[in-house]
Residue, then its C-alpha position, 0 to 999 in steps of 0.5 A: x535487503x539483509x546482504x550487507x547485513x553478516x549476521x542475517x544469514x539464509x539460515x538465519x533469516x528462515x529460522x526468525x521468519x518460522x519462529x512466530x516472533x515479530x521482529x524488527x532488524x534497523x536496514x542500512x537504508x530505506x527501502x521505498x513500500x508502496x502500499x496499495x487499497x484496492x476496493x475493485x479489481x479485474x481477474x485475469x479473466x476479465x471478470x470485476x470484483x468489488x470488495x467492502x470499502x471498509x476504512x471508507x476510502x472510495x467516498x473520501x477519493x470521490x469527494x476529493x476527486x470531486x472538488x478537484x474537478x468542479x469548474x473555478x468560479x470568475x467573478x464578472x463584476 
């Protein structure tokens, strides 16, 4: 992401990230992040696991799920 970057060097880039300072480099162009929020999940072993739905998320999806699944109603008049 720093390549066309001269002054980030390997170096560089290893002493920013080990100084325990947050900091933010401007990139030439935007880089797409997709950031996902899982509540449950499969192991590689086949086994389920679900985790507390902290931000409340799974009952805003259902809901919207929900309303985007109900049959439309015609009027018959």
């Amino acid at each position: 992401m720093l390549r066309d970057q001269p002054e980030w060097t390997d170096d560089a880039i290893k002493t920013a990230m080990r100084s325990g300072n947050e900091r933010h480099v401007k990139l030439g162009k935007p880089i797409p992040v997709h950031i996902v929020y899982l509540t449950s999940w499969v192991d590689d072993k086949g086994g389920m696991h679900f985790a507390d739905d902290i931000y409340g998320y799974d009952a805003k999806q259902a809901r919207a799920q929900a309303q985007a699944t109900l049959p439309s109603r015609k009027s018959t008049n």
